[in-house]
C-alpha positions, 0 to 999 in steps of 0.5 A: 754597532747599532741594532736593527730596530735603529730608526732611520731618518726620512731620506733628504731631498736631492735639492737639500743635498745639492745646496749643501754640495754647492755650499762645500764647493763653493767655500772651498774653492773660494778659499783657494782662489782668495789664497793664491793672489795673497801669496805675494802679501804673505811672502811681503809680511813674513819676509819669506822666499817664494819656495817657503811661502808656497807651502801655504798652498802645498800643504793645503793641496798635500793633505786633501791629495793623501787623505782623499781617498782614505775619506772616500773608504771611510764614507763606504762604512759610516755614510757619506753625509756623515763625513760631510758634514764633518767635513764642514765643521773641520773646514770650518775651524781650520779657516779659523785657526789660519785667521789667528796664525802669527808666523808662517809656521802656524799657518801651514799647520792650520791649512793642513787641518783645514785641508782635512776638512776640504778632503772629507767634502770633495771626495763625497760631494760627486758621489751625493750629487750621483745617487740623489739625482741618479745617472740619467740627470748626472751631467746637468747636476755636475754643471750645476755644481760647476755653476757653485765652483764658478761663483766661488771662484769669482767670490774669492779673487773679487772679495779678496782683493778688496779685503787685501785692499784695506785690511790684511791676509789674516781677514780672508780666512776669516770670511767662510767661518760663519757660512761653513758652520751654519751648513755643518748644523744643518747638514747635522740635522738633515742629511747624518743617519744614525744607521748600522755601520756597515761591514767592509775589507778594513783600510789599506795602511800599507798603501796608505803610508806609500801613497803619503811618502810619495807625494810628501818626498815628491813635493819636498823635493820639487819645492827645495830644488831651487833653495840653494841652502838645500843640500843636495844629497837631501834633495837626491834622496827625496827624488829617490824616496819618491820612486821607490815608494811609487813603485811600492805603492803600485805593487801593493795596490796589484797585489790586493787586487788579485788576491782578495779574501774576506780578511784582506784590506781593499786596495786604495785604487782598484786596479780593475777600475783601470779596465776601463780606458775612460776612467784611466785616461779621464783621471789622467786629464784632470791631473794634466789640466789643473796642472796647467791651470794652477800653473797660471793662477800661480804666477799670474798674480805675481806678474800682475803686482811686480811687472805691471804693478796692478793694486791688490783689487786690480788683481782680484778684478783681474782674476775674475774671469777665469769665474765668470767665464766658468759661470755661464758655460759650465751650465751649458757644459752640463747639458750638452754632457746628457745630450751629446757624446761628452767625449767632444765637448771635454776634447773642445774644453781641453783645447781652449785651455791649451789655445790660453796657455799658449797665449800666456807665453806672449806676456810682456811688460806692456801687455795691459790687465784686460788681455791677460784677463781675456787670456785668462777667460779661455781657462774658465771657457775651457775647464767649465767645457771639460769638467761636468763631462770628464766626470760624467764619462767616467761615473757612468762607467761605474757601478755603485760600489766604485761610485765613491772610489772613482769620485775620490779618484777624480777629486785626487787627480784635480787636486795632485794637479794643482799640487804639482803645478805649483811646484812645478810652476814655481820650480820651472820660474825659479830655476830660469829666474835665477839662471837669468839673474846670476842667482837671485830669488823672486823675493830679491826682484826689483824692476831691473829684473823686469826683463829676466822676469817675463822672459823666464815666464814665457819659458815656464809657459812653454813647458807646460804648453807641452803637458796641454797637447798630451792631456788633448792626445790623451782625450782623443783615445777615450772611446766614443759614447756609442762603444762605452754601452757596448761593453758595458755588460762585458767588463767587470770590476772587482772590488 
């Protein structure tokens, strides 16, 4: 421990703070939005079925969803700017090493060193952004960092595609590795402190380990379901696996949260926070949303390149309007959120993104880019609308000592969402692909499938259709901005 005499550095602007937020968000997202449309060129070089190349995208989304909040605990003791700007460095040498990878292999255990690195910078950036611009100017922060996701996301389907066009999937890694670097040394000189680490109940193992064998079984089993090489007592035992250590994994975090002493570890998830309706049901949301939007950005791109044969660049142009879309409403997003009950707006985003996905179920072989591009454009309206409020509702609800745990617990919703997504979207397609086919697999597909192709995209569609209209049931339950101030000195969160 440092003494007390430790000299502190003069505290950061809040528009540095924000630049280096936006900077993480922007590389990040941008790196998985470049990922998803190489998936079909990755399967092609390495000569793998969609099952194994999914990985690349699960392992990346695994990790940050595990390690969330073990970060968001970490950055109680040793500052949340510490672990940021480690965050950079580690994100940095990930893309890195992805870059350089020579088999399938080497490039999942790459993304997962490059996911620890996107976890440490999205579970501190909200809670950066909350205590630089403080609670009353919340909303119109988060819509501007909605403003970084949006051009992120842009950068990567449109930057990406053109890289796929003339090089290969190795350069696109390649890409955020001088930027997140650059960042890191500045954040290195602004924003660390050399301050006393502070004392705090030590980590959850317990409800770590559960937490992690929950969702390695529950990913294990829902990417092996199809893989007709799998056995099927191992897939059985993975499902079992994952009930069981859920279930303990509740039980642990209710029994911390009702014995607390100074000597016993803080719970991962407070169950006090779920006191307040808005937090569980704005977490729940999240989950339910990016679960249907990562069930689109998934398979779109292989509908694009194998039904209506669209170029690699053409994909990426294609891809661009979920961002662009995200560009000039998320702003908009942002201040309506401090003006207005968010509670409307995120209800209003959450049914445009419902009102896409069913359009996606309408897909056919004549369907031309640009509508699936206006599709696609009611998920960037709709998500640009629900997030910055969704987040706003639920950091108002909390006090400084939960900031970073409800941050955390948002950035686990979103990114368990695209986790389940993906595997649920790539189970659901395979299982009516190969029901249609007499058992072939996406990687076996020639235009003679084209039929059996759409038609078992429209019914993936149409399951999680069915997840969108519970997220907007879930939304219309969360109290009215008016209520929230009501019994807002009436609840009280235990840590």
């Amino acid at each position: 421990m440092l003494p007390a005499t430790t000299k502190i550095k003069a505290k950061p602007n809040k528009w540095l703070i924000f630049f280096l937020v936006s900077t993480g968000v922007f590389f990040s997202t941008m790196d998985s939005s470049m990922v998803n449309i190489s998936l079909p060129f990755i399967m092609e070089d390495f000569d793998t079925s969609l099952g194994k190349t999914e990985w690349v995208v699960l392992m990346y989304l695994l990790t940050t969803s595990v390690t969330m909040l073990f970060w968001g605990h970490l950055a109680d003791r040793f500052g949340r700017g510490n672990l940021y700007t480690a965050g950079l460095f580690i994100f940095g040498t990930g893309s890195l090493l992805c870059s350089r990878a020579p088999s399938l292999n080497i490039l999942v255990l790459s993304r997962f060193c490059q996911a620890l690195g996107a976890a440490m910078l999205m579970a501190n950036g909200p809670a950066m952004i909350k205590t630089a611009f403080g609670a009353e100017k919340l909303g119109s922060s988060l819509g501007l960092i909605g403003v970084a996701t949006a051009i992120g996301l842009m950068a990567g389907p449109a930057v990406g595609g053109l890289v796929l066009e003339f090089y290969s999937w190795h350069t696109l890694f390649l890409l955020p590795v001088p930027a997140c670097f650059l960042a890191a040394l500045l954040a290195l000189k602004t924003i660390t402190r050399p301050m006393p680490i502070k004392k705090s109940p030590p980590f959850d193992w317990l409800g770590g380990v559960w937490w992690l064998i929950f969702l390695t079984s529950t990913t294990y089993f829902l990417s092996h379901a199809t893989d007709i090489n799998a056995k099927a007592g191992v897939t059985t035992t993975g499902l079992g696996l994952s009930l069981t250590a859920l279930i303990l994994f509740i039980r642990r975090e209710q029994t911390l949260s009702r014995n607390k002493t100074p000597s016993s570890p803080a719970p991962l998830i407070p169950t006090g926070l779920f006191a307040r309706r808005v937090i569980c049901i704005s977490t729940t949301t999240v989950f339910l949303v990016f679960l249907c939007l990562f069930s689109v950005l998934i398979l779109t791109p292989f509908y694009l390149k194998m039904i209506l044969h669209t170029t690699s660049s053409g994909i990426g142009i294609v891809m661009l309007a979920i961002p662009i879309t995200a560009l000039i409403t998320a702003p908009i997003a942002g201040w309506l959120a401090d003006k207005t009950d968010a509670k409307i707006i995120a209800t209003c985003g959450l049914s445009i993104c419902t009102i896409g996905l069913f359009l996606f179920t309408t897909l056919s072989s004549q369907t031309t880019p640009l509508t699936v591009a206006l599709r696609l454009s009611c998920f960037g309206i709709g998500l640009s609308l629900f997030l910055s409020p969704n987040s706003t509702m639920a950091l108002r609800q909390t006090i400084n000592q939960h900031t970073g745990t409800v941050a955390a617990l948002h950035a686990t919703g979103r990114t368990l969402g695209m986790l389940l997504g993906i595997a649920l979207a790539t189970l659901t397609f395979s299982l009516f692909f190969s029901h249609l086919t007499g058992g072939l697999d996406m990687k076996d597909y020639t235009d003679d499938q084209a039929a059996a192709f759409i038609r078992s995209l429209r019914l993936s569609y149409y399951c999680f259709l069915g997840v969108g209209l519970a997220a907007i049931i879930l939304a219309l339950l969360i109290p009215s901005e008016k209520q929230f101030k009501n019994r807002a000195d009436s609840l009280h969160l235990s840590r």
